[in-house]
One Martini backbone bead per residue (centre of mass of N, CA, C, O) as a GRO file, in nm:
protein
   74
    1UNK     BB    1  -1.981  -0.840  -0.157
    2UNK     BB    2  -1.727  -0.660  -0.272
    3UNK     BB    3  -1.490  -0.610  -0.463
    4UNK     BB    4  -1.245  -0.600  -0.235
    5UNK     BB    5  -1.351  -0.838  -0.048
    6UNK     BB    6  -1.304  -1.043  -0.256
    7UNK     BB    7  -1.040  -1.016  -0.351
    8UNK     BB    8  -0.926  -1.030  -0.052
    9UNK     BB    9  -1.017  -1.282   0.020
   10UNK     BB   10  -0.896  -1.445  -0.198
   11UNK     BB   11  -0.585  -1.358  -0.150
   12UNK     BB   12  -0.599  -1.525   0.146
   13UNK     BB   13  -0.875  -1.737   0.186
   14UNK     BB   14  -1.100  -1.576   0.329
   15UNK     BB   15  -1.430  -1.546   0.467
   16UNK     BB   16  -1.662  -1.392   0.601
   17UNK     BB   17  -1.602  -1.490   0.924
   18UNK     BB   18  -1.298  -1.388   0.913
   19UNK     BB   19  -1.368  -1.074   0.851
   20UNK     BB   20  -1.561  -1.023   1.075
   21UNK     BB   21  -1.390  -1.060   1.265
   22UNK     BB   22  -1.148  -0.900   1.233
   23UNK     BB   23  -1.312  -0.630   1.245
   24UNK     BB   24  -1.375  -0.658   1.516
   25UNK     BB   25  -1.081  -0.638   1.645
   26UNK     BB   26  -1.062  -0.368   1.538
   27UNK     BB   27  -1.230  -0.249   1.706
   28UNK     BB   28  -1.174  -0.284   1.972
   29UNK     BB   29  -0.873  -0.153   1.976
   30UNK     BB   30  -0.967   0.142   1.856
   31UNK     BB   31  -1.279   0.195   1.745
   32UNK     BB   32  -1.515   0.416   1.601
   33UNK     BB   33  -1.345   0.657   1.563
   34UNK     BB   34  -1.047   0.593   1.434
   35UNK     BB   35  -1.123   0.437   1.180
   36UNK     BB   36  -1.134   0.682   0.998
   37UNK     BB   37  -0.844   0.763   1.017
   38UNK     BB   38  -0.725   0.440   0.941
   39UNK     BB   39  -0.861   0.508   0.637
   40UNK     BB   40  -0.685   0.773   0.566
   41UNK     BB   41  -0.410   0.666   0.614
   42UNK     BB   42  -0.421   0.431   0.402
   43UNK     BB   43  -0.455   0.565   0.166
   44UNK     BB   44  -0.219   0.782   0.152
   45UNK     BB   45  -0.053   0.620   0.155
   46UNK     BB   46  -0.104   0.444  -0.130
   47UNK     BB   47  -0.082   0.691  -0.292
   48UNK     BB   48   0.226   0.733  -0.258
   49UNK     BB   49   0.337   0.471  -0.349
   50UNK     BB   50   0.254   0.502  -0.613
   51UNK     BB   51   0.353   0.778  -0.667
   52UNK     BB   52   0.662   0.640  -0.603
   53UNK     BB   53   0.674   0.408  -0.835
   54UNK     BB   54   0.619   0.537  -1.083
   55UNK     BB   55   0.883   0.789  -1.050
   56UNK     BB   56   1.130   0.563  -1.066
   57UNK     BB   57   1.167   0.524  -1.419
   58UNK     BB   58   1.234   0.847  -1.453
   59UNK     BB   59   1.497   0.863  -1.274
   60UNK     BB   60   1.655   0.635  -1.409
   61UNK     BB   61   1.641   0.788  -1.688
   62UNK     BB   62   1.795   1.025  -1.600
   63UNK     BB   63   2.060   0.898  -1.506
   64UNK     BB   64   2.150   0.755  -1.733
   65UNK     BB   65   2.228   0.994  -1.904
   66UNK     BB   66   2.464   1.061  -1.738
   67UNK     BB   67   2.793   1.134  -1.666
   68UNK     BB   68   3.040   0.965  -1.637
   69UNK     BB   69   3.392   0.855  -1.483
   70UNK     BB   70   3.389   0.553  -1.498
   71UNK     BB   71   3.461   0.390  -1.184
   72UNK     BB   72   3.691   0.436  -1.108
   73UNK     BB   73   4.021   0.427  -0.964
   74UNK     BB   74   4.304   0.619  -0.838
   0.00000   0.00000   0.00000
C-alpha cells in the first residue's frame, strides 16, 4: 500500500479489502472515463482549502491593526 492509503486506511480504521470494495464502488457509480476529472477536482478544492486556511491568520492580523469607532451604540 502507498503512504497515503496506508494514512488514509490507519485514519478510519480499514484494511485492505474494504478499500478495494470502496473503489470498486467508486468506480461503478463514476465510471472510469470520470475518475480522473473527480480526482482532479479533489486536488484543486484540497489546493484552495490549503491557501485560503493559510490565508486567514493574515487577514486576521490586519484587521487587528484597524482602528475601530469604540463598538458602541450611540
Amino acid at each position: 500500500m502507498s503512504p497515503i492509503t496506508s494514512t488514509v486506511a490507519a485514519l478510519f480504521g480499514l484494511g485492505g479489502s474494504e478499500l478495494l470494495i470502496i473503489l470498486l464502488i467508486v468506480l461503478l457509480l463514476f465510471g472510469g472515463a470520470k475518475l480522473p476529472q473527480l480526482a482532479k477536482g479533489l486536488g484543486e478544492s484540497i489546493r484552495e482549502f490549503k491557501k485560503a486556511a493559510k490565508e486567514e491568520p493574515e487577514e486576521k492580523k490586519s484587521d487587528d491593526k484597524k482602528p475601530t469607532d469604540g463598538g458602541g451604540k450611540n
